[in-house]
C-alpha positions as CSV (number, residue, x, y, z in Angstrom):
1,X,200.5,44.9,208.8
2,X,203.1,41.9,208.6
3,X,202.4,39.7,205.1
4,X,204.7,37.0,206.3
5,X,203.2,33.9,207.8
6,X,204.0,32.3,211.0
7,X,206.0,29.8,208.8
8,X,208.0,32.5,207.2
9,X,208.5,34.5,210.5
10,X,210.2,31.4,212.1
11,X,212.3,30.8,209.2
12,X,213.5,34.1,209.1
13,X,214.1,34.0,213.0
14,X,216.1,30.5,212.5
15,X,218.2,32.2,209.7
16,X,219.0,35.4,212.0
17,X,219.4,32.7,214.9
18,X,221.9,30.6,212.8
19,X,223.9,33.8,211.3
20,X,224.3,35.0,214.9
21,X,225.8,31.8,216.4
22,X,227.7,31.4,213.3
23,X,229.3,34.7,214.3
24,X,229.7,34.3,217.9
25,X,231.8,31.2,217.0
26,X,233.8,32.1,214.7
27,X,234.5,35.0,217.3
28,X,235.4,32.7,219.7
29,X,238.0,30.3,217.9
30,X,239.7,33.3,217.0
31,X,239.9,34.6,220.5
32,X,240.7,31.0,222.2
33,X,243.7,31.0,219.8
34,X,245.0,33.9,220.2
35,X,244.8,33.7,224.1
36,X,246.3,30.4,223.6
37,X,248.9,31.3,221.4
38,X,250.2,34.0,223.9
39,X,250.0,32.2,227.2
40,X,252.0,29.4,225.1
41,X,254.8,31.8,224.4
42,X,254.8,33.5,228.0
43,X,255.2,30.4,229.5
44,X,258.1,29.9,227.4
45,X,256.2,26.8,226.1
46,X,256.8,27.6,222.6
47,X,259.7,29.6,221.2
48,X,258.6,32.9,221.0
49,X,261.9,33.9,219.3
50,X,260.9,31.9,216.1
51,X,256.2,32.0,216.8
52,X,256.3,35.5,218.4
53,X,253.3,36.0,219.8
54,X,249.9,38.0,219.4
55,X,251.2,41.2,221.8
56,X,254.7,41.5,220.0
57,X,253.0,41.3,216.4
58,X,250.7,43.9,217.1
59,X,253.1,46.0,218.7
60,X,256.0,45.7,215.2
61,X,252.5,46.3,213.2
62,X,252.3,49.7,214.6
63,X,255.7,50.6,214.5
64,X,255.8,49.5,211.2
65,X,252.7,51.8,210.4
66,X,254.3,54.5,212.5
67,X,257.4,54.6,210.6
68,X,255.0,54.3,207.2
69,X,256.9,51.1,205.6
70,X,253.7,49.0,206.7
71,X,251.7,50.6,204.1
72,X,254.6,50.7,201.6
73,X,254.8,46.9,201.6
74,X,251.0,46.4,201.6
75,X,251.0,48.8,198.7
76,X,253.7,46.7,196.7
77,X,252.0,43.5,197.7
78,X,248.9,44.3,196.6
79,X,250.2,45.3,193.3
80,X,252.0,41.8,192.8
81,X,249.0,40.2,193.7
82,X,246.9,41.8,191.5
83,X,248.8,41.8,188.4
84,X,249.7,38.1,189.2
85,X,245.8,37.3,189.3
86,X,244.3,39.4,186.7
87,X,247.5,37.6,184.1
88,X,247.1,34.6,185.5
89,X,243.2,34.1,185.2
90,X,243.1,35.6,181.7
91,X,245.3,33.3,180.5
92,X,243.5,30.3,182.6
93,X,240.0,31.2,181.0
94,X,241.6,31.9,177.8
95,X,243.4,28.3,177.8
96,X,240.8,26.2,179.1
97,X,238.3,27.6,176.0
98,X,241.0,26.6,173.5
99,X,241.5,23.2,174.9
100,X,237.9,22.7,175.4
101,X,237.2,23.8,171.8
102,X,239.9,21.7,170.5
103,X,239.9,17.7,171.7
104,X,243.3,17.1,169.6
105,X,244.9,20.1,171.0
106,X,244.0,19.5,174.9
107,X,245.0,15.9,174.1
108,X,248.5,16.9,173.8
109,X,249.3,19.7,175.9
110,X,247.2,18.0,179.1
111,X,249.7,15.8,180.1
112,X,252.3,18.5,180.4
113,X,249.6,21.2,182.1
114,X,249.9,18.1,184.9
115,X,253.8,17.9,185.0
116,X,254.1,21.3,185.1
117,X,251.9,21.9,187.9
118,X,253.5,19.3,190.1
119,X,256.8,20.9,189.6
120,X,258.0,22.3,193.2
121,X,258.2,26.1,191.9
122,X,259.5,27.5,195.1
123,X,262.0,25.4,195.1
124,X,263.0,27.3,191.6
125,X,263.1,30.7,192.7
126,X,267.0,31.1,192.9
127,X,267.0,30.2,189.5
128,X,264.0,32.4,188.7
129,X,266.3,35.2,189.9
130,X,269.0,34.6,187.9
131,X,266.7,34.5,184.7
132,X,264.3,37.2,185.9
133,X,266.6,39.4,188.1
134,X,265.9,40.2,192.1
135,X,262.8,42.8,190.8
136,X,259.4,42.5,191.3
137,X,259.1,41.0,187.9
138,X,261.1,38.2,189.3
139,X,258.4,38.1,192.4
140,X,255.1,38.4,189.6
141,X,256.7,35.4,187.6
142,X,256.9,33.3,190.5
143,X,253.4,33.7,191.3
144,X,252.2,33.0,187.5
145,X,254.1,29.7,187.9
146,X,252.4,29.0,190.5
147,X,249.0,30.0,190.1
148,X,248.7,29.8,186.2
149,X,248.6,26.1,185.9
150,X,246.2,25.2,188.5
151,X,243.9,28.1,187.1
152,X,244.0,25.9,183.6
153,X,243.6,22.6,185.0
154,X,240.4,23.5,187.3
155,X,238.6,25.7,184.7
156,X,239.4,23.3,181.8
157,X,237.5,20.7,184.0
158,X,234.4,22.1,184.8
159,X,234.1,23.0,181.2
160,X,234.4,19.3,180.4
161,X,232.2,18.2,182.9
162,X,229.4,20.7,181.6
163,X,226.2,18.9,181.3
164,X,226.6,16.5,178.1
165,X,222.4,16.7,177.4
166,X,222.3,20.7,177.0
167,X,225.3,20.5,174.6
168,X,223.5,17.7,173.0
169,X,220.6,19.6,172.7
170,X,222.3,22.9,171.0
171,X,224.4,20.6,168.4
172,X,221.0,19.1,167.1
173,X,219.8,22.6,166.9
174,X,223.0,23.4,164.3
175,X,224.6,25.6,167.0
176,X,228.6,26.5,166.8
177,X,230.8,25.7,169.2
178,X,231.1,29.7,170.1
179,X,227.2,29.8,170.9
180,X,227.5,26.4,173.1
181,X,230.4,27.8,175.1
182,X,229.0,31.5,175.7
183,X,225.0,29.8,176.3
184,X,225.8,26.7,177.8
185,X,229.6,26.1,178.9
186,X,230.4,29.4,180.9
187,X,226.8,29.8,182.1
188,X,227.4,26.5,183.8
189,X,230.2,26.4,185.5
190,X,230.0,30.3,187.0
191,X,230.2,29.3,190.4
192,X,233.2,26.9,189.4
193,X,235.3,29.8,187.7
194,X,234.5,32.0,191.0
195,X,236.2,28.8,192.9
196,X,238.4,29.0,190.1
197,X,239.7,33.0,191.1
198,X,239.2,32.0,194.5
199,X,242.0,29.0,194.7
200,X,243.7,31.4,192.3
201,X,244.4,34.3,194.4
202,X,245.6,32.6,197.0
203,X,247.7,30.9,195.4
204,X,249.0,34.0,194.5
205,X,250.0,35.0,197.7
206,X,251.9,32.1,198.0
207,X,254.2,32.9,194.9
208,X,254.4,36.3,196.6
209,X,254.8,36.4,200.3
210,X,258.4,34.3,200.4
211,X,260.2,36.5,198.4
212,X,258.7,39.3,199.7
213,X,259.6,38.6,203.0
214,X,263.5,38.0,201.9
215,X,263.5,41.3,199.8
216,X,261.9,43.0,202.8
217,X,264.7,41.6,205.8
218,X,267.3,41.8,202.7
219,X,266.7,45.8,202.5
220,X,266.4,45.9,206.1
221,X,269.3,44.6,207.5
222,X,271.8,44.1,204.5
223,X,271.2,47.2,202.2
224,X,273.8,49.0,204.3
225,X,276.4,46.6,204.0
């Protein structure tokens, strides 16, 4: 025998309702694009020299796994990206609790957090080559320039904007700043570090995907010259 109400049962068949149109939708945009995308380049509407389209990309995907470099380059990706993220978001979470800790010190090192975020870091990869080398260390920096800064910024201000009454509260109770940030700070703002690694990762990608693109065609086409 059923314990759910009538309520419950028609909430629970709205929810299932909801998730399955959701779905069907999202199915749908995907599939409308795609068809889109390669009647556009069979029609010679769009270039399919420089947009290829849906057919040829799934056609060089499985020559690409045929031949095995496919999973090579997923491989090294995935390593870049990893490493990248796991650096850059330790030293995010470790920098935004010093600067929250210390009003003096974020005082002075805020300002250039901003500039150096809004420096065009793509643009600096020649240079980054020449400093780093053409390596994957050169490919992992690029990334921490790019996603290290904005991981700071974001996580430095949710901790900030942490309720003001609960840390109130724990500094008329005589608590330290360490048992305010692990019972009150980082609690809070869980879902805003998650956004945190979220914008963080993908960022990551963006350091990453350029150059290896270049390095990829670069080995491809030039190695043998």
């Amino acid at each position: 025998m059923s314990t759910y109400s009538d309520e419950h049962k028609k909430y629970l068949k709205k929810l299932r309702k909801e998730k399955v149109i959701v779905f069907i939708f999202r199915i749908l945009i995907i599939s409308m694009f795609l068809i889109a995308w390669e009647l556009l380049s069979d029609y010679k509407i769009i270039n399919s020299f420089t947009s290829s389209s849906p057919i040829k990309a799934t056609k060089t995907i499985v020559e690409l796994f045929r031949d095995g470099s496919l999973i090579k380059h997923i491989g090294v990706t995935l390593y870049e990206v990893l490493i990248s993220f796991f650096i850059a978001s330790i030293v995010g979470i470790i920098t935004a609790i010093i600067l929250w800790s210390n009003k003096i010190i974020s005082k002075i090192i805020d300002p250039y957090l901003t500039i150096l975020n809004s420096l065009p870091k793509v643009a600096l990869g020649p240079l980054i080559i020449i400093w780093v080398g053409a390596s994957t260390n050169s490919i992992i920096f690029m990334a921490l320039l790019i996603n290290t800064f904005i991981t700071i910024i974001n996580i430095y201000n949710s901790f900030i904007s942490t309720d003001k009454n609960y840390i109130i509260l724990l500094k008329s109770l005589k608590a330290s700043k360490f048992k305010i940030l692990t019972k009150v700070v980082i609690p809070s703002n869980y879902l805003n570090i998650i956004s945190a690694l979220k914008i963080n990762i993908s960022m990551s990608l963006i350091g990453l995907l350029p150059p290896v693109g270049e390095n990829y065609y670069f080995n491809k086409y030039c190695s043998k010259y």
